[in-house]
C-alpha positions as CSV (number, residue, x, y, z in Angstrom):
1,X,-6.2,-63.6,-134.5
2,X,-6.5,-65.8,-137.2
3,X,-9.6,-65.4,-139.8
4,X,-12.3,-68.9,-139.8
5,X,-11.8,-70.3,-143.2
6,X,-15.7,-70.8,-144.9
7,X,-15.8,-74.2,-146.3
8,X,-17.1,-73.7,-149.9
9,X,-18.7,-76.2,-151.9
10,X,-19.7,-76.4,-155.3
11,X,-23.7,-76.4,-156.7
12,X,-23.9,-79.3,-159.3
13,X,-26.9,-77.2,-160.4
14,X,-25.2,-73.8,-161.5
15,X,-21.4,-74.8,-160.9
16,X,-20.9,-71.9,-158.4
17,X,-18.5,-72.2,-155.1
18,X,-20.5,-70.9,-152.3
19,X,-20.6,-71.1,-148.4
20,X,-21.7,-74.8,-147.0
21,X,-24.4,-73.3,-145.5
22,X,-26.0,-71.9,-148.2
23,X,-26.3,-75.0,-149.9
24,X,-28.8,-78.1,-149.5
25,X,-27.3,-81.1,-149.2
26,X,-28.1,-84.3,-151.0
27,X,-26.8,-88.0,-149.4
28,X,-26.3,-91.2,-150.5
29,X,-25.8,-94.3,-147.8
30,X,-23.9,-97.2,-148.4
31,X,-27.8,-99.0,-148.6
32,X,-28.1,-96.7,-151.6
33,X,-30.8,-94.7,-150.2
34,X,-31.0,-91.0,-151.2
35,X,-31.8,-88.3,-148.4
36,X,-31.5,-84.4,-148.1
37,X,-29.0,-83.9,-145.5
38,X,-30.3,-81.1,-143.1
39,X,-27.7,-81.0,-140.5
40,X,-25.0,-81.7,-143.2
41,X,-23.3,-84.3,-141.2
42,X,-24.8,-87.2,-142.8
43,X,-22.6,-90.3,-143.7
44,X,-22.1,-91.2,-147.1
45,X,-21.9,-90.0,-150.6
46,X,-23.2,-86.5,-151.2
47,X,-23.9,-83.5,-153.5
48,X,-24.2,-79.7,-153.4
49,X,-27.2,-77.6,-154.6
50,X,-28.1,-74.6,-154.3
51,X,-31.6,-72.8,-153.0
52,X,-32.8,-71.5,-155.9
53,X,-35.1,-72.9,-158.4
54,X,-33.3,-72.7,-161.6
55,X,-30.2,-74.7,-160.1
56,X,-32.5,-77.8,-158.7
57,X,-34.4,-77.7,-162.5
58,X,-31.1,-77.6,-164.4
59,X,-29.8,-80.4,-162.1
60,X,-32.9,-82.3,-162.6
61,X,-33.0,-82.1,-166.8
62,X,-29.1,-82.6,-167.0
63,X,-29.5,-85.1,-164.1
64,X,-26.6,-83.7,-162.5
65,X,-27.3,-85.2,-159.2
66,X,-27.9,-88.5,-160.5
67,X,-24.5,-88.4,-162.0
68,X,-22.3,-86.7,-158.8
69,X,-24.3,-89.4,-156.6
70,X,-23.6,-92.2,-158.9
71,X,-27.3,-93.6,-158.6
72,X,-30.8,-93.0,-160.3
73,X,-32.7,-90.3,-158.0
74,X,-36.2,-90.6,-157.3
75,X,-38.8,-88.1,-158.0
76,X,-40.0,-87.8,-154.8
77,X,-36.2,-86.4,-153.6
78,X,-36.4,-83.9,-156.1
79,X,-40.1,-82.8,-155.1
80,X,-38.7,-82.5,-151.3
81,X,-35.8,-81.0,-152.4
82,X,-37.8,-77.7,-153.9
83,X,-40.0,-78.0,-150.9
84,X,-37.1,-76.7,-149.4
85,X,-35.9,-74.4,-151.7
86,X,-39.7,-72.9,-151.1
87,X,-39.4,-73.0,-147.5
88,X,-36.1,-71.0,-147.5
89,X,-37.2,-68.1,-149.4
């Protein structure tokens, strides 16, 4: 019996390969709107992080996600995205 291969993608916070599922996900649409992916099926442009709060802070003073997403990122996505990060622990 074969083995299911994880899908691993990389935090832009920390730099770490990790499971899909452990990681939020961050989109950007062809409009050029930025949205946290829950399902992770989202069309369009998007960006790793993981669920802890020294990743999204590091991300946020290197702007790391502006940079992987190729656009300036509003506050307010990286408010909701440690809202998140608060829910999940």
């Amino acid at each position: 019996m074969k083995k299911k291969r994880i899908p691993l993608r990389k935090c832009v916070g920390c730099g770490e390969s990790k499971p899909k599922k452990e990681l939020i996900r961050v989109v950007r649409n062809k409009e050029g709107q930025v949205n946290i992916d829950q399902t992770g099926k989202a069309k369009g442009r998007g960006a790793y992080i993981c669920k802890g709060e020294e990743c999204i802070n590091k991300a946020i003073k290197e702007k790391k996600l502006n940079r992987s997403l190729k656009i300036d990122i509003p506050k307010e996505i990286y408010e909701e995205i440690k809202k998140v990060i608060l829910e999940n622990e």
